[in-house]
N, C-alpha and C positions, 0 to 999 in steps of 0.2 A: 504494500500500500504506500498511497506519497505520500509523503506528512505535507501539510500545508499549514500556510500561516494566518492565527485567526483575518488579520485583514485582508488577506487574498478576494479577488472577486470571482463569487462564482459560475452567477449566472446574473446576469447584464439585463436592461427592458430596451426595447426599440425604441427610438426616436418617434415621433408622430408622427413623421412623412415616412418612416418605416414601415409604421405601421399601417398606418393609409393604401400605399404601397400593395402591400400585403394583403388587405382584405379584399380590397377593391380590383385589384388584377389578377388575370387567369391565366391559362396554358397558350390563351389565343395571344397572347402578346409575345413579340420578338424582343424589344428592344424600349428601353424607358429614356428618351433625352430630360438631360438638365442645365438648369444656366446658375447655380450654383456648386462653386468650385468645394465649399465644404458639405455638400449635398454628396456630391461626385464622389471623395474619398471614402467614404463608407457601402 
């Protein structure tokens, strides 16, 4: 087993427009543009 450290992060929440994202798009989508460059890195 790892030993971890209690402030380790373990499990992270999405962003809003992650999440948005996510509910709201399907299989039918290829490709998502954005015009936010810290939108992009995620």
């Amino acid at each position: 087993m790892i030993e971890g450290n209690p402030r380790d992060k373990i499990i992270g929440e999405l962003s809003k427009t992650s999440s948005v994202l996510r509910d709201v798009l399907n299989e039918s989508f290829d490709n998502v543009h954005v015009d936010d460059k810290k939108i992009l890195r995620k």
